[in-house]
VOLUM-490513 format. One record per residue (C-alpha): residue in one letter; x, y, z. Coordinates in Angstrom, 3 decimals, m for minus. Example, Ala and Ser with C-alpha at 12.3 -4.5 7.8 and 13.67 -1.06 7.14 Angstrom:
! VOLUM-490513
<node aa="A" px="12.300" py="m4.500" pz="7.800"/>
<node aa="S" px="13.670" py="m1.060" pz="7.140"/>
//
This chain:
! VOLUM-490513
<node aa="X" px="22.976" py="84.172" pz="25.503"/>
<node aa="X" px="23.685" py="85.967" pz="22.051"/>
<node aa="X" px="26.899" py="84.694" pz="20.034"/>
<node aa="X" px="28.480" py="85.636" pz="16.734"/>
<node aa="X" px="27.736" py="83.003" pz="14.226"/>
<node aa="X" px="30.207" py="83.275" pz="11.526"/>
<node aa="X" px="29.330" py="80.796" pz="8.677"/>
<node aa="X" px="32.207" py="79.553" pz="6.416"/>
<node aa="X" px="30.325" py="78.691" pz="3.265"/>
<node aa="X" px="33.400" py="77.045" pz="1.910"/>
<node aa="X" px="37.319" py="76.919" pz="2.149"/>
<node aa="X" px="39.941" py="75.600" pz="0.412"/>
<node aa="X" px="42.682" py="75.943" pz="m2.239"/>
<node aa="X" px="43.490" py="74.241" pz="m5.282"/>
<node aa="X" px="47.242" py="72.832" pz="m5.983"/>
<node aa="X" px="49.735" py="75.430" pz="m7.796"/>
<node aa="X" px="51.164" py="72.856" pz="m10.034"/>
<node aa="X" px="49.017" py="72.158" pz="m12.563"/>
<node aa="X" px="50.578" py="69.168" pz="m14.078"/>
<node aa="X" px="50.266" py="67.313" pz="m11.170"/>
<node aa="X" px="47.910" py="64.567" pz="m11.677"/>
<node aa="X" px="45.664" py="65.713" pz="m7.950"/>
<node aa="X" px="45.367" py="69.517" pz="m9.718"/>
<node aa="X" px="41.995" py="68.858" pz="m9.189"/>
<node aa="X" px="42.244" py="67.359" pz="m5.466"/>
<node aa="X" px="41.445" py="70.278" pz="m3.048"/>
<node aa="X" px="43.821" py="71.099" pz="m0.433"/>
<node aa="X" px="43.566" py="72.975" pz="3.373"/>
<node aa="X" px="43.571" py="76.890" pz="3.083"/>
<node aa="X" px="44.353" py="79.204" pz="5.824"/>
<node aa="X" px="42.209" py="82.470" pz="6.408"/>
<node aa="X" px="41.947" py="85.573" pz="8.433"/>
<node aa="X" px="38.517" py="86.697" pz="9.168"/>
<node aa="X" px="37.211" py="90.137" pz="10.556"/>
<node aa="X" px="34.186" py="90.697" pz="12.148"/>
<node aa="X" px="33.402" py="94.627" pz="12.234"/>
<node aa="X" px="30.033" py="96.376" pz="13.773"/>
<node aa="X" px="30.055" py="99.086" pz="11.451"/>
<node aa="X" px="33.654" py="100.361" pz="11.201"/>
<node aa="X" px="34.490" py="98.499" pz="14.952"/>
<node aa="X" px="36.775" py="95.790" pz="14.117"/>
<node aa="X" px="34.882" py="93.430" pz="17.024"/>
<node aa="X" px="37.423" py="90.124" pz="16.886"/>
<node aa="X" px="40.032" py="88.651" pz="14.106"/>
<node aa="X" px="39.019" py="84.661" pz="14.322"/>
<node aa="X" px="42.284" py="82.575" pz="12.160"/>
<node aa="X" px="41.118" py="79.174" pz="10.516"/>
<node aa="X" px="42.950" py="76.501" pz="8.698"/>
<node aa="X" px="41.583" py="73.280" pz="6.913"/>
<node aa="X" px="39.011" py="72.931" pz="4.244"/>
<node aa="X" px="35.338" py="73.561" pz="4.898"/>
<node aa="X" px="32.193" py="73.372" pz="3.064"/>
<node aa="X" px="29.631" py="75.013" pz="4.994"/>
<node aa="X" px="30.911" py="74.909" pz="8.918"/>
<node aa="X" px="29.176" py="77.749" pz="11.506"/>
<node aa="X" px="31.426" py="78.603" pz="14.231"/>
<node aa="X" px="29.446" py="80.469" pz="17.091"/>
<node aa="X" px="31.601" py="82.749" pz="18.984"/>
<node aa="X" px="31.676" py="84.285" pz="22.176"/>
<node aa="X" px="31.474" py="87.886" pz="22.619"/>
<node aa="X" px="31.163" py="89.065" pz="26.231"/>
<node aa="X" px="30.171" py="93.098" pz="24.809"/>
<node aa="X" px="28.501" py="92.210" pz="21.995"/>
<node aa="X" px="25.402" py="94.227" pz="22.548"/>
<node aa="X" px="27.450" py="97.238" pz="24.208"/>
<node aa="X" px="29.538" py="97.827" pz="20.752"/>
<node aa="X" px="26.940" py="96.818" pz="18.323"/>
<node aa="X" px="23.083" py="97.427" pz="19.345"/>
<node aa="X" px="20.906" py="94.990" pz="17.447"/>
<node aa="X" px="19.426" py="97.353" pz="15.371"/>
<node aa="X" px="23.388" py="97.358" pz="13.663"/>
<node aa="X" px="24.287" py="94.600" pz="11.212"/>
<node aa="X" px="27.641" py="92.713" pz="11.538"/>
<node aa="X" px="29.869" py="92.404" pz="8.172"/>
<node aa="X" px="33.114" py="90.067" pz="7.589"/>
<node aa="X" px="36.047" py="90.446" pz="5.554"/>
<node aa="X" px="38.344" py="88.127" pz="5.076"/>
<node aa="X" px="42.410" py="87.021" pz="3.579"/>
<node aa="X" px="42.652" py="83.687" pz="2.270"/>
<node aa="X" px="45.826" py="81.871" pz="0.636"/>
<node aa="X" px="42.956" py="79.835" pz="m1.229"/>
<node aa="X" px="38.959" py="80.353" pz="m2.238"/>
<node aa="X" px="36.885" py="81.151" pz="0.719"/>
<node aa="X" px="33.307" py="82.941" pz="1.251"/>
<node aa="X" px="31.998" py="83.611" pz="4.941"/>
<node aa="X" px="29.059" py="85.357" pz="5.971"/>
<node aa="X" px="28.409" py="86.471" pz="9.898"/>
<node aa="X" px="25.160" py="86.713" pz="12.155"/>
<node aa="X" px="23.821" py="87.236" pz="15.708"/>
<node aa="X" px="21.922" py="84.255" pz="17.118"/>
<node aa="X" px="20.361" py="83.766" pz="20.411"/>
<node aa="X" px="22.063" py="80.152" pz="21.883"/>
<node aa="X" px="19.995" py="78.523" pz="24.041"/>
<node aa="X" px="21.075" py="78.469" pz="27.886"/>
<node aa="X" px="20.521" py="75.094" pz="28.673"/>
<node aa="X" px="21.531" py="72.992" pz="25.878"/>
<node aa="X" px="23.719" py="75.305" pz="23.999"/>
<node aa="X" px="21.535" py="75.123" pz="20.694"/>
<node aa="X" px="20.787" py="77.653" pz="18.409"/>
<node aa="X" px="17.686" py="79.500" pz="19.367"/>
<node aa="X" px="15.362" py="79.286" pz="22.441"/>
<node aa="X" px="13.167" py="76.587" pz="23.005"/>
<node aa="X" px="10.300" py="75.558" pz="25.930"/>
//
């Protein structure tokens, strides 16, 4: 079963007040991410928190219908805060849920 994988390479923000003595303490960010196939906005997925490197796989029943394999996904993204994300196709496997296929 293919899935979205959308990777969130990190999130968080950093306190406004800069004489507080946590200014360096990071804090939970909130973020808007949009997965397009081409110009096909696919899904909006909404995250809050802080993450450093955290892969959400998504279901997406049409997935191959609106965006043949041959196309590449892209995400943008809104964030109150630092964020980078990134966004792939995977094959999960059936039985155990894992990513990829196994024997």
């Amino acid at each position: 079963m293919e899935r979205i994988k959308l990777t969130i390479h990190y999130l968080y923000k950093l306190p406004s007040d800069s004489t507080n003595g946590s200014a360096c303490e990071k804090q939970d960010a909130t973020a808007t991410a949009r997965i397009y196939a081409g110009d096909t906005l696919l899904l909006t997925e909404t995250m809050q928190g802080q993450a450093n490197h955290f892969e959400r796989f998504i279901s997406f029943e049409h997935l191959h219908d609106l965006c043949p394999e041959d196309q590449a996904l892209r995400v943008e993204w809104e964030c109150d805060g630092c964020a980078e994300m990134s966004v792939s196709r995977v094959e999960m496997c059936p039985c155990c849920g894992s990513e990829g296929l196994h024997g």
